[in-house]
GURODO-646708 format. One record per atom (N, C-alpha, C): residue number from 1; y, z, x. Coordinates in steps of 0.001 Angstrom, whole numbers, plus 500000, padded with zeros to 6 digits. Example, Ala and Ser with C-alpha at 12.3 -4.5 7.8 and 13.67 -1.06 7.14 Angstrom:
NODE   seq    north       up     east
NODE     1   494310   507800   513190
NODE     1   495500   507800   512300
NODE     1   496700   507800   513200
NODE     2   497750   507080   512850
NODE     2   498940   507140   513670
NODE     2   500030   507870   512900
This chain:
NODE   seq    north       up     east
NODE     1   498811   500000   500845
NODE     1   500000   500000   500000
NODE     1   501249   500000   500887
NODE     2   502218   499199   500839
NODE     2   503024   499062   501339
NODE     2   504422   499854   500998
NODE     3   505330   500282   502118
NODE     3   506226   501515   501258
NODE     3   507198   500776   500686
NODE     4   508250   501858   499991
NODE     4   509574   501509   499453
NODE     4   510247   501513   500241
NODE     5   511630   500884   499725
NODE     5   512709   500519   500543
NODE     5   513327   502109   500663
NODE     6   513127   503057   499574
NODE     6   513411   504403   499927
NODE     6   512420   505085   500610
NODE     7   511217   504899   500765
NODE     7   510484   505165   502127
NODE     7   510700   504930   503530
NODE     8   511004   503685   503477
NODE     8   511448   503157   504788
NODE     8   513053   503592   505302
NODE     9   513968   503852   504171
NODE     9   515385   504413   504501
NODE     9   514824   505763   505562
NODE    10   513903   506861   504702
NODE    10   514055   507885   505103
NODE    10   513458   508270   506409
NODE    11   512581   507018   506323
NODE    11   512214   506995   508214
NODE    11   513351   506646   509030
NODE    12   514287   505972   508556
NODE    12   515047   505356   509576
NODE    12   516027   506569   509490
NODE    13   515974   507332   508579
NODE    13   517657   508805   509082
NODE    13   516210   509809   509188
NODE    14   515469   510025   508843
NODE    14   514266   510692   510116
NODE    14   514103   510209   511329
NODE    15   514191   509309   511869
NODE    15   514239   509000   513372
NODE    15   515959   509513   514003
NODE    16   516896   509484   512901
NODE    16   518201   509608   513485
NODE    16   518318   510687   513691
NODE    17   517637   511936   513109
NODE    17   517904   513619   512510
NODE    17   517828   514392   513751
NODE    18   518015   513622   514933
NODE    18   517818   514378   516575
NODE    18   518946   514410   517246
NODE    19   519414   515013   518026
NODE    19   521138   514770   519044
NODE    19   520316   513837   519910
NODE    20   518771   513866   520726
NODE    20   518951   512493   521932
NODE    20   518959   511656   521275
NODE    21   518187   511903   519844
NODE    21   518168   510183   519358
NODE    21   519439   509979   519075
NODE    22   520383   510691   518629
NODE    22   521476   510191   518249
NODE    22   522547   510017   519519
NODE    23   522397   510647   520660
NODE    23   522697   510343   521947
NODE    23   522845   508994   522506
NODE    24   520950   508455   522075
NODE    24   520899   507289   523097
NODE    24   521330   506574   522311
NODE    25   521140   506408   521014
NODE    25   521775   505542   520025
NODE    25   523533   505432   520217
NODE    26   524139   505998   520486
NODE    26   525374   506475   521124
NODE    26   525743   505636   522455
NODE    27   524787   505671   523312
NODE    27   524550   504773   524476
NODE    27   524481   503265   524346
NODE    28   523453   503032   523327
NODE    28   522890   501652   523656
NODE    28   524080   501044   522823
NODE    29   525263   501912   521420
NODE    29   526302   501097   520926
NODE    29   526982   500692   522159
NODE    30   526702   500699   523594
NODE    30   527867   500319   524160
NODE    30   527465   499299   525041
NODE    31   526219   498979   524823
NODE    31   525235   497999   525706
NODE    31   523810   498238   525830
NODE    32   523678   497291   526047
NODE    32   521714   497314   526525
NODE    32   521817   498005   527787
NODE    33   520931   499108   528219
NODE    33   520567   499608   529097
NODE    33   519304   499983   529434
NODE    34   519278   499731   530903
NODE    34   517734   500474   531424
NODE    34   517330   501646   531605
NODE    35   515670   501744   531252
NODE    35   515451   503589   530796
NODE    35   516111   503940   532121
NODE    36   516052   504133   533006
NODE    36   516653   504584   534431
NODE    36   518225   504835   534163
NODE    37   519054   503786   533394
NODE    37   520531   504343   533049
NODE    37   520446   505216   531779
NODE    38   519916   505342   531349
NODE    38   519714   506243   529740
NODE    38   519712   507784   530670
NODE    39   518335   507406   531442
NODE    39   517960   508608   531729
NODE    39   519204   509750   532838
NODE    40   520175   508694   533505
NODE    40   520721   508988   533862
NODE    40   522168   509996   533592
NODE    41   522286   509105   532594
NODE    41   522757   509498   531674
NODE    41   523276   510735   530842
NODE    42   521304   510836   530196
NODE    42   521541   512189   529315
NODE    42   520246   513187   530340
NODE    43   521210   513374   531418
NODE    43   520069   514165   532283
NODE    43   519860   515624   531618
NODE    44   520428   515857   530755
NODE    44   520468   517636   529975
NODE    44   519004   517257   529273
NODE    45   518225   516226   528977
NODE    45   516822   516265   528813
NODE    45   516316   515581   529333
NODE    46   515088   515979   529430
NODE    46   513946   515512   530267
NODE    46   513497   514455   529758
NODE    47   512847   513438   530829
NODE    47   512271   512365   530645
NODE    47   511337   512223   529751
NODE    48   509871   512848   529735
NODE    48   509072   513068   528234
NODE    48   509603   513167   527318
NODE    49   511248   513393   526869
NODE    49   511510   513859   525437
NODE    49   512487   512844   525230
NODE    50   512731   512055   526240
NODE    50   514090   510758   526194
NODE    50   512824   509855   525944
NODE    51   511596   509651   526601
NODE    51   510664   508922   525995
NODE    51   510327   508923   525036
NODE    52   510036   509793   524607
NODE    52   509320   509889   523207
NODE    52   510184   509717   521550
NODE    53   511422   510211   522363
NODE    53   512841   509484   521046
NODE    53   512998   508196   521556
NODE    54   512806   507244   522316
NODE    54   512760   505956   522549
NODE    54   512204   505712   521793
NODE    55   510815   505869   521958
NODE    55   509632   505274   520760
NODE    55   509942   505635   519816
NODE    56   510424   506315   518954
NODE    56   510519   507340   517383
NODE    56   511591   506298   517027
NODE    57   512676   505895   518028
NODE    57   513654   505206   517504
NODE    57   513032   503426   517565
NODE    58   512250   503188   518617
NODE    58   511709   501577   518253
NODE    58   511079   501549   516896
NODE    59   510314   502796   516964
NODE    59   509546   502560   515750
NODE    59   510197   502344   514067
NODE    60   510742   503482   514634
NODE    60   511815   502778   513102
NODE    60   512951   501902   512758
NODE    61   512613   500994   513804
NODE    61   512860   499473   513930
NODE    61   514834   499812   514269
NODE    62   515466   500739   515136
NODE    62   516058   500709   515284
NODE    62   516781   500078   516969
NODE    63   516110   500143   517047
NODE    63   516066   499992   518919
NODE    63   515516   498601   518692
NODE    64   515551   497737   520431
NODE    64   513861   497351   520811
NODE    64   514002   497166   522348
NODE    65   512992   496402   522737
NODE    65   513156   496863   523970
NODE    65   512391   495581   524874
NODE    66   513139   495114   525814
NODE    66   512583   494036   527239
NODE    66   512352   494580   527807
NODE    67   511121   493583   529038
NODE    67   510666   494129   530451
NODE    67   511275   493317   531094
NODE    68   511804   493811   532193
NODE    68   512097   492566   533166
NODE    68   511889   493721   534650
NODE    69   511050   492479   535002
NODE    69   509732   493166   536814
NODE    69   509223   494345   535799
NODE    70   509602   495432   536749
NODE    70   509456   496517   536448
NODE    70   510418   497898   535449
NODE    71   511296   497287   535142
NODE    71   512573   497883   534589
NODE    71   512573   497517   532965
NODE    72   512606   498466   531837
NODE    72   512413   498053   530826
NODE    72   513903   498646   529881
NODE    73   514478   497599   529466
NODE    73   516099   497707   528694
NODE    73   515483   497671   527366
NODE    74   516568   498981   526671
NODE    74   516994   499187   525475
NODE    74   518435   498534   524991
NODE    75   518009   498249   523670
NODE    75   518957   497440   523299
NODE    75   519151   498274   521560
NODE    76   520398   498382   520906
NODE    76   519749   498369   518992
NODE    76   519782   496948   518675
NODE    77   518449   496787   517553
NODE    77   517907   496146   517091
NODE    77   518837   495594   515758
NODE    78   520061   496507   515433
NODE    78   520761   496326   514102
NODE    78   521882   496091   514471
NODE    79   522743   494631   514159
NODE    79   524226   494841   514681
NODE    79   524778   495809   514079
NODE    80   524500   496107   512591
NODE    80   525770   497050   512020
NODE    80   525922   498491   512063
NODE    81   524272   498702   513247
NODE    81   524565   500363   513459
NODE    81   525730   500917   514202
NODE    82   526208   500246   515168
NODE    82   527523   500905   515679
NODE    82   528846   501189   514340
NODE    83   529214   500208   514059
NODE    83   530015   500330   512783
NODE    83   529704   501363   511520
NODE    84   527864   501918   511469
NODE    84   528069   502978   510884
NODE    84   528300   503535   511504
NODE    85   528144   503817   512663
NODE    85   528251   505385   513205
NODE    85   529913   505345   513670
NODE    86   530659   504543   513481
NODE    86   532022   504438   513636
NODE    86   532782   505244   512363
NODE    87   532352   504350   510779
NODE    87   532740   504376   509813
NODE    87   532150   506136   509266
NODE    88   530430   506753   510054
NODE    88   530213   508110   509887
NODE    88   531469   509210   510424
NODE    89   531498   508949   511777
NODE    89   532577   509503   512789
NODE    89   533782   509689   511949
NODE    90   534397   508535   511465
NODE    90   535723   508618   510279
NODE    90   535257   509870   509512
NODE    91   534343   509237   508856
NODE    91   533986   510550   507463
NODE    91   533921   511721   508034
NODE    92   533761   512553   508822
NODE    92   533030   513811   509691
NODE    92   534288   514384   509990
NODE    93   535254   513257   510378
NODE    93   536290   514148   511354
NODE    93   537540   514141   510162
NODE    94   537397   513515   509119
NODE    94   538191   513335   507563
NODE    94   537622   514701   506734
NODE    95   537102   515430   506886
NODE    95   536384   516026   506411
NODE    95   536101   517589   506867
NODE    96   536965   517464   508004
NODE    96   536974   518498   509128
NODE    96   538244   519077   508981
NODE    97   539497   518068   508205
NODE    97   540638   518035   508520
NODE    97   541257   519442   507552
């Protein structure tokens, strides 16, 4: 059985419901980068847990990701996620006021 489109929403703000995921997601709005610059990056966590929100975030088709040699770049998979998280940022700090 295949899910709903409200199944599939709630995976995709379940994959978001993390600060790295929402970190690297934060990152990659500003370019494709290699795990090596990610990791560089958000050195306040460890590599197993920047991995494993990599995958949580490919999987819910937000990310994706090239090899090139040995070096593998993250990219988002959605043009219009930066613009939410622009148009969220508005709401948050409107809201704060």
């Amino acid at each position: 059985m295949s899910k709903s489109l409200n199944e599939k929403k709630a995976e995709v703000f379940k994959a978001l419901s993390n600060p790295v995921r929402l970190d690297i997601i934060d990152l990659l709005s500003e370019g494709e980068k290699c795990v090596c610059e990610i990791q560089e990056v958000l050195k306040k966590y460890e590599q197993p847990h920047i991995s494993k929100s990599l995958q949580k975030l490919k999987s819910a088709g937000l990310i994706k990701d090239r090899k090139e040699g040995s070096n593998v770049y993250y990219s988002l998979k959605i043009c219009c996620m930066r613009e939410f998280f622009e148009c969220l940022n508005e709401i948050l700090n409107c809201k704060s006021e």
